[in-house]
N, C-alpha and C positions, 0 to 999 in steps of 0.2 A: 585705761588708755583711750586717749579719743581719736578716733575714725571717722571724724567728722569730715574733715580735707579729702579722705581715701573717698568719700561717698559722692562727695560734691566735685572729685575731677572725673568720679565715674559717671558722672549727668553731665557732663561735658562733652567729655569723651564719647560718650554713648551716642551724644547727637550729631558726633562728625563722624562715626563710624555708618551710623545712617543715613546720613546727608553723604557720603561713598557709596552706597550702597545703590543709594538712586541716582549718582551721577554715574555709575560703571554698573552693574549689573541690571538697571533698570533698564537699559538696552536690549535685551532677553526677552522683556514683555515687547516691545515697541521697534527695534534697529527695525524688522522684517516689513513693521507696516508705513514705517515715513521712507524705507528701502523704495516699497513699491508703489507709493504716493496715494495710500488707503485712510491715512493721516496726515496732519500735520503736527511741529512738533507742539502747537497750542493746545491741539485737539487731544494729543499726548500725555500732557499737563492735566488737562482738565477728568481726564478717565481715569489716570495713576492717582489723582485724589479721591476718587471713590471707592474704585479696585482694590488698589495696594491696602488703603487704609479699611477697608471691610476685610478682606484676608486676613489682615493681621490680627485683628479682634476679634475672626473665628476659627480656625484653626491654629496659629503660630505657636500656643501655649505648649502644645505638645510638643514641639521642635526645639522649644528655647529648654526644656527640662532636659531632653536628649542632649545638646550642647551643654549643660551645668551637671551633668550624672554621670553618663555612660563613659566619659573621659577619663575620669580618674575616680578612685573611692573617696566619698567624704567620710564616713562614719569610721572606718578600719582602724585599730589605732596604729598601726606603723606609720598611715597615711598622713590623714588630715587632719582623725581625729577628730570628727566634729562632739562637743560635748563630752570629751574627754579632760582626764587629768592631762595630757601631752600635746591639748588642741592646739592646729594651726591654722585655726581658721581666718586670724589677723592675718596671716602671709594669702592665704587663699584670698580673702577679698581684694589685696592692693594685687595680687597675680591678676586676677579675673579684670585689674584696671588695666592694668600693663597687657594683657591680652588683646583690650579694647584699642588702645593706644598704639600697638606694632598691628592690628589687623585695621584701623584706620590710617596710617603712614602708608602702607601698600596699596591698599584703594587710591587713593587720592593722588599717589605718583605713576601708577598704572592707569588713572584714570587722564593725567596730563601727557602720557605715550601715548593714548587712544587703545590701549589694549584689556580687551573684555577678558577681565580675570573674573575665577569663584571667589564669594565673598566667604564661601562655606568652605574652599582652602582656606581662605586668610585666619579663621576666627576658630576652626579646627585645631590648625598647626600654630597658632599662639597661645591657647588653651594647652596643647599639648607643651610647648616649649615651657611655660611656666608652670607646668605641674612635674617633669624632669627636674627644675631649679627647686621648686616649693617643698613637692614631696619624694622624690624620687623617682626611676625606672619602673621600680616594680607597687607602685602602687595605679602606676596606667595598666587601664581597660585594655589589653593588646587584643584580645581574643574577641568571639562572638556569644550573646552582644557588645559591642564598644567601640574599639577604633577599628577594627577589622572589618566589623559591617558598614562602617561609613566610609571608608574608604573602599570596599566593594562595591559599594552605591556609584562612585563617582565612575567605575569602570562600565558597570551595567547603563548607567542612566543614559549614556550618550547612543551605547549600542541600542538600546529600549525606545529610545525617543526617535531613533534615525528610522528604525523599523517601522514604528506607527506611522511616522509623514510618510514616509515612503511608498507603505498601501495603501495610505490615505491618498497620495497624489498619483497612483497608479490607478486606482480608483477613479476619481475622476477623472484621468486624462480620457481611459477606454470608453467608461461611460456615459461621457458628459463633453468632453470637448472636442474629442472626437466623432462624435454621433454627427450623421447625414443632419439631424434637426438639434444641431447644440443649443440652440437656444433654447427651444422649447424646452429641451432636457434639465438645462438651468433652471430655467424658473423653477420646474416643475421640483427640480431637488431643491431648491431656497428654504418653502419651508421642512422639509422634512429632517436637513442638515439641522436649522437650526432647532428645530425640537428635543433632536435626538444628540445633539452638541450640549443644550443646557439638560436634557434630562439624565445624560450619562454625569454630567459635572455635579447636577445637585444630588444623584446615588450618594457621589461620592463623599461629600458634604455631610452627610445626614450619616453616615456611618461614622462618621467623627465625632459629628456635635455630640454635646453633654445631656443638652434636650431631648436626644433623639435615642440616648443608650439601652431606655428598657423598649424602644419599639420592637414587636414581631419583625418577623423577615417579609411577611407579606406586605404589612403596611411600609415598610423601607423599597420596595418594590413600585409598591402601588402606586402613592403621592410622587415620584418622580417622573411614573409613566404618565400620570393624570394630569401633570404640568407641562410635559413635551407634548403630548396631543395640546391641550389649549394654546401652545405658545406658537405651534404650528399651523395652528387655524387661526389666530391674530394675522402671520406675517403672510398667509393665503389672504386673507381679507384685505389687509391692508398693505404690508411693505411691494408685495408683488405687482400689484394692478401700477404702483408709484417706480416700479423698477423697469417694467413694460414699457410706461409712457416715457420713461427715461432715454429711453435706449432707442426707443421708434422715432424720438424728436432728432437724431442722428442722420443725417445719410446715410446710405450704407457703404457709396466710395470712400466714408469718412475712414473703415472701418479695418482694423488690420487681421488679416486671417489668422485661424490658428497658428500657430508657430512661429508667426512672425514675432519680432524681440518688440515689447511693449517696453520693453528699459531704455537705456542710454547706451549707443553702438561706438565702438570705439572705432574708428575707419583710419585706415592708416596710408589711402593715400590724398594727394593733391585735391586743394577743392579751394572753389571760385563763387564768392558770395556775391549777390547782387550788388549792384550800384551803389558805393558810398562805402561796403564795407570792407573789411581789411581779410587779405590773401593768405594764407600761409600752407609752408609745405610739411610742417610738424605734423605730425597725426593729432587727431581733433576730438571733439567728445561731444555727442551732440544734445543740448539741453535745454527743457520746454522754461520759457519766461514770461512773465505779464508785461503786458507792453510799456507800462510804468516802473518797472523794480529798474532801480539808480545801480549799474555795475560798477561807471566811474565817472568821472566828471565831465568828459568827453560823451557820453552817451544821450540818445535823442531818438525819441522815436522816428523808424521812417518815413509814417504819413508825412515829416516834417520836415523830408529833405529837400538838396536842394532844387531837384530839379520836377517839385511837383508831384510828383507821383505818389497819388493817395492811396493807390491799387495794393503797394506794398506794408504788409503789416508785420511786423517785427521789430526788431532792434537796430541800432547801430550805436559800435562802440570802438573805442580807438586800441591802437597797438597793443604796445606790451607794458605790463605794470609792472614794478617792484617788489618784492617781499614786502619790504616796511608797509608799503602800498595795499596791499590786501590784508596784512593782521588790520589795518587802521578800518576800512572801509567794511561798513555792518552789513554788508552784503556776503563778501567773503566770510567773513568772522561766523556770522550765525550758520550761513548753510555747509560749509567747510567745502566751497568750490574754487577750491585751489588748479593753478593749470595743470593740467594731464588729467584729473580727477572730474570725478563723475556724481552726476547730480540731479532731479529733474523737476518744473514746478509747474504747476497749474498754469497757462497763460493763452494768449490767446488762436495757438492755433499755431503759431509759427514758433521754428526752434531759433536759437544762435549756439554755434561751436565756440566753445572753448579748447583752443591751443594747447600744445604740450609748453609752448614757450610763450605762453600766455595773452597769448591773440585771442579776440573775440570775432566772431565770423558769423555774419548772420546766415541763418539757413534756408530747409526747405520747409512748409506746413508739414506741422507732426500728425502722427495719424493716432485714432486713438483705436484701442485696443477692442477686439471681436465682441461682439454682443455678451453673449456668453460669458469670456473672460470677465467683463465688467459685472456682470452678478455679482462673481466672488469678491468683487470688492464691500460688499456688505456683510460677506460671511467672515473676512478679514480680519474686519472690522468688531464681530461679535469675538471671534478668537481673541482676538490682544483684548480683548475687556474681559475675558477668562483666564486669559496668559496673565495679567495685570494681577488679579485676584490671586492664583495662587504660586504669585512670586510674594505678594505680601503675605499669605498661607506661609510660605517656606523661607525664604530670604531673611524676613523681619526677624525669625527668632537670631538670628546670628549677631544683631547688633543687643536685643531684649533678655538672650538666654544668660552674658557675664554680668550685664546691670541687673538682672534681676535678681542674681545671687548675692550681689553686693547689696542692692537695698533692702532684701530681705534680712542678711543678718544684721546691716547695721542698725532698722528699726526693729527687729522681736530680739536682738542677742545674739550672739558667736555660737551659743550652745541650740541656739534653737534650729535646727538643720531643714525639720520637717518643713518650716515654712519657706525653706528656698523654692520656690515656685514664681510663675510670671503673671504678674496683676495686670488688670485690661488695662489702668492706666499706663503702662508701662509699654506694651504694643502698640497703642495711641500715639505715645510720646516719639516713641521711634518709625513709627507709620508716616507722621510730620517729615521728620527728618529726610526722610527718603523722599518724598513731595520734594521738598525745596531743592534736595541735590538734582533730582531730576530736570529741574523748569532754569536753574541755573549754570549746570554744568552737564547735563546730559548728551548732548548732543554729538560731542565729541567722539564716544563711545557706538553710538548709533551706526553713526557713517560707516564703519568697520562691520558692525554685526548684519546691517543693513546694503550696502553697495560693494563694500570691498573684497567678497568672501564667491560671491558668485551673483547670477543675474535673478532677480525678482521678482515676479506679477503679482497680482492679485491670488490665482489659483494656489500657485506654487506657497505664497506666504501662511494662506489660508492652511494648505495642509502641514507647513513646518509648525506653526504657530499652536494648529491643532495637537500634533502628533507629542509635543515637547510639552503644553499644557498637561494633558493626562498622563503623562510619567511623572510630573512635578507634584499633581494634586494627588496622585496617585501613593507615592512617598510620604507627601504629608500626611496622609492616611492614617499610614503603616509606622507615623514617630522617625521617618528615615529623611536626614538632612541631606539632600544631595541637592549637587548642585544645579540651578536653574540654564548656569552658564553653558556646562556643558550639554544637558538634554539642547537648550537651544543650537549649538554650533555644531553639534550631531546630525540633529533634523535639517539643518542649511546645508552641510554636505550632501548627507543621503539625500536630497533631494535635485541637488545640484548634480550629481551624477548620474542619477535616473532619468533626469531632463534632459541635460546639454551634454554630456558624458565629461569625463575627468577631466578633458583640456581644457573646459571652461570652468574650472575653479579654479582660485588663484593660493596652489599651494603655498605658495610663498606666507602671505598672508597669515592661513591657518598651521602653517610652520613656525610662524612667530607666537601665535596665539599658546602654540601644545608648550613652546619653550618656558612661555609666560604662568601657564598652570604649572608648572613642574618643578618653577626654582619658588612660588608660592607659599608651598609649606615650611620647608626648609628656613627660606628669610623669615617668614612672621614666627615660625615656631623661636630661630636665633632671636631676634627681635626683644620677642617677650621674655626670654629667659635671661637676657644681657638685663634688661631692664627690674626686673624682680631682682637680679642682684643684685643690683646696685639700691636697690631704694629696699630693700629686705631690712638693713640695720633700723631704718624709720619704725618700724613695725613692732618688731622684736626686743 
C-alpha cells in the first residue's frame, strides 16, 4: 500500500499547524511584553527565532512522545496493533494527519477572532477524536498516566502559574517599589533577579537533558549555581552602571510615581486638544506616537502648523475615518489601534487620543514611568527570552509529536512502533513554522493577551511572565503537555487582581477567552474523527 500522499500532506500540514502555533499561542511568550512596551513586535521576531527554536531542540522530544503514546495504546492488539497480525497502523498514521489538519483549522480561525486558545487543547482533543474513530473508546488512555493527567495539568497550570506571579509580584511591590529608596532597591535586585532567574531555569534544564542524565545531584546543583553567581556579577559590572546612567539622563519631574498608570488611561470625559486639533466628547484612549508615524493623510506634525508654533510637539490629525479606512492604512492594520482601543509607542514625549468614534486629539507630554519601574523593563525583557524558550520546550511538541509518528512509520515500517519517536530535524522543521506564523500573523493575538485582559508595566509583566515561565519549564520537565496558554492568562489575572483589584480586569474579555478553551476540545476532537472517517476507506 503506498503512504506516500499520507506522509507528504503530513509535512504540509505539520507546517501550518506550526506556523498556528506561532501566530496564536506565541502570544504567551510575547502579548505581556509589546503589552507594556518592553518590546517591539520586531524585537519579538527576532528573540522567538532563537528562543522558540533552542527550546524545541532541547526539550520538546519528550512532550511530542507524551502527545503520540499516553493517548491511546499502539501496541495492544484490540488497539492499534502495532506489529501485529490486525495492525492499524495505516489508519493510525492518516488519523495522526487528520489530527494535524482539525488542530491546524482551529488555530488559524481562532487566530482570525483574536482569541488566544491552547494549542495543547487543539492537538490533544484531535488525537483524541481520531483514536475514538480509528480504534475505539476503550483503547484511550482515560486514567493516570494519559488523558487524565493532561487534562489535570490544564486545571493545575493556570492555578500554579497565577500563584507564582503573584508572590512574585507581591514580592516585589513590598520590597522594591515600594521602599523609601526604590531605586536603589532596583538596581540593587537587577542582578540578583537575573542570576537567580537563569540559574533556577538552567536547574531545570539540566534535569531534562540526555547529557546531563547520569550527573550526581551535587554537580546538577552546583554548575547552575556557579552560572547565577557569574551571570550576576556580568549584569553588576555591566548592564547596571548602563541602567543608572539611563535613568539619571531623565529628569525626575519626567518621572511617574509608584502607582501611577504607565499604560494607556481610558478617560471618559470631555477634553480640548491644542490648537489645530480635533475636539471630541467620546471617551478617549491616550497613546504615545513618534512624531513621524503617518495615522492618515490629513496628519502633520505640529511644529508645522499654521500658526507657527514650534513650542508644540505632537501630532495633528483630522476627524473620523472609516472602517475600510483603517483595515487599509498600515498604521492601523499592524498596531491593531482601532477607535476605543488601546495602544502605546515609543515617541517623542507627547501623546495624541484616540476617540471611541475615531477622532484623533492631540494630548498632554506623557510622562514616563518611576525609576525603579523602568529597571524591570530589562528583567522583562530576560523573562520573555525564557517565556520564548520554553513555549518552544512545550508548545513545539504539539505540532512534532503526530508528524513525528507519521514519519517514523512511514520511513522504518507500520510494524516498527519502537522508532515512533521525534528526530531533531523534525522539531527544527516545526521550530520554523512557528517563527514565520509569528512575524506574520502574530500580532493579532498579542493585543488580547497583552492590552485587552488588564493594565501592564514592566514590573507587573516581569512577574506574570516569570511566574508562567516556570510552571511551563517546569511541566516540561516532568513529560507533562500543558498548556502555555493557560499558565499565561492565569499569571495576567492573578496579577491583575493583586494590583488594581477585580474591577480592572476586563471579565468580559477573559469570559470569552474560558468559552474559547472549552468548545476547543470538543471541535477539534469532532473535527478529526469526521475526517478519519471519511478518508479511512483510502487506507484500508
Amino acid at each position: 500500500m503506498d503512504l506516500s500522499w499520507v506522509f507528504y500532506l503530513a509535512i504540509c500540514v505539520c507546517f501550518i499547524f506550526a506556523f498556528g502555533i506561532g501566530a496564536n499561542d506565541v502570544a504567551n511568550s510575547f502579548g505581556t511584553s509589546i503589552g507594556s512596551g518592553a518590546l517591539t513586535l520586531g524585537q519579538a521576531i527576532c528573540i522567538a527565532a532563537v528562543c522558540e527554536m533552542t527550546g524545541a531542540v532541547t526539550l520538546a522530544a519528550g512532550v511530542s512522545d507524551t502527545i503520540t503514546r499516553q493517548i491511546a495504546d499502539l501496541d495492544t492488539q484490540s488497539c492499534w496493533d502495532c506489529g501485529g497480525e490486525h495492525s492499524k497502523m495505516a489508519v493510525f498514521m492518516l488519523g495522526m494527519t487528520c489530527a494535524l489538519v482539525a488542530g491546524a483549522a482551529f488555530l488559524l480561525l481562532a487566530t482570525w477572532f483574536a482569541m488566544p486558545v491552547s494549542t495543547t487543547h487543539a492537538i490533544v482533543g484531535a488525537v483524541l477524536g481520531m483514536s475514538l474513530v480509528g480504534a475505539g473508546a476503550a483503547c484511550v488512555r482515560w486514567g493516570y498516566p494519559g488523558l487524565l493527567a493532561i487534562i489535570a495539568s490544564w486545571i493545575w497550570s493556570p492555578l500554579a502559574a497565577g500563584l507564582a506571579s503573584g508572590l512574585c509580584m507581591l514580592a516585589i511591590k513590598h520590597l522594591v517599589l515600594q521602599a523609601p529608596n526604590a531605586e536603589r532597591r532596583a538596581l540593587r535586585a537587577l542582578p540578583v533577579l537575573f542570576g537567580a532567574t537563569l540559574g533556577v531555569m538552567l536547574g531545570l534544564i539540566l534535569l531534562k537533558a540526555p547529557m546531563t542524565a547520569a550527573w550526581p545531584a551535587w554537580q546538577l546543583a552546583l554548575v547552575p549555581a556557579a552560572v547565577a553567581l557569574g551571570i550576576a556579577a556580568l549584569v553588576q559590572l555591566f548592564l547596571v552602571p548602563l541602567v543608572r546612567r539611563s535613568i539619571s539622563a531623565v529628569p525626575s519631574t519626567d518621572h511617574a510615581g509608584w502607582g501611577e498608570s504607565t499604560e494607556l488611561r481610558l478617560e471618559a470625559e470631555r477634553s480640548e486638544g491644542p490648537a489645530g486639533s480635533v475636539a471630541s466628547s467620546a471617551p478617549k484612549i491616550e497613546v504615545e506616537l513618534s512624531g513621524g508615524t503617518r495615522v492618515n493623510g490629513d496628519l502633520r506634525p505640529l511644529w508645522d502648523n499654521d500658526d507657527g508654533n514650534e513650542e508644540s510637539a505632537g501630532l495633528l490629525a483630522h476627524a473620523t475615518r472609516t472602517a475600510s479606512e483603517q483595515e487599509r492604512d498600515a498604521f492601523w492594520e499592524d498596531n491593531s489601534l482601532l477607535p476605543g482601543s488601546s495602544d502605546k509607542r515609543e515617541g517623542n514625549g507627547h501623546a495624541v487620543n484616540i476617540a471611541a468614534d475615531g477622532n484623533v486629539i492631540v494630548g498632554t507630554p506623557a510622562v514616563r514611568p518611576a525609576p525603579a519601574e523602568q529597571v524591570f523593563m530589562y528583567l522583562q525583557v530576560l523573562s520573555a527570552c525564557l517565556k520564548s524558550f520554553a513555549h518552544g520546550a512545550n508548545d513545539t511538541a504539539n505540532a512534532s509529536g503526530p508528524f513525528a509518528a507519521v514519519q517514523a512509520l512511514y520511513l522504518h515500517g507500520l510494524s516498527d512502533c519502537a522508532s515512533v519517536s521525534t528526530p531533531l530535524w523534525v522539531l527544527a522543521f516545526c521550530g520554523v513554522g512557528i517563527v514565520v506564523g509569528l512575524a506574520t500573523c502574530g500580532s493579532r493575538v498579542m493585543n488580547t493577551v497583552g492590552k485587552d485582559i488588564t493594565e501592564i508595566n514592566f514590573s507587573r509583566g516581569f512577574a506574570i511572565e516569570l511566574g508562567s515561565t516556570l510552571s511551563v519549564i517546569l511541566a516540561s520537565v516532568v513529560g507533562m503537555p500543558v498548556s502555555s496558554t493557560h499558565c499565561q492568562i492565569g499569571s495576567i489575572v492573578a496579577v491583575g487582581v493583586l494590583e488594581s483589584g477585580a474591577s480592572n480586569v476586563h471579565w468580559g474579555v477573559f469570559r470569552n477567552i474560558v468559552i474559547a478553551w472549552l468548545v476547543t476540545v470538543p471541535l477539534s476532537a469532532g473535527v478529526a474523527g469526521v475526517l478519519l472517517l471519511a478518508l479511512r476507506p483510502l487506507v484500508t
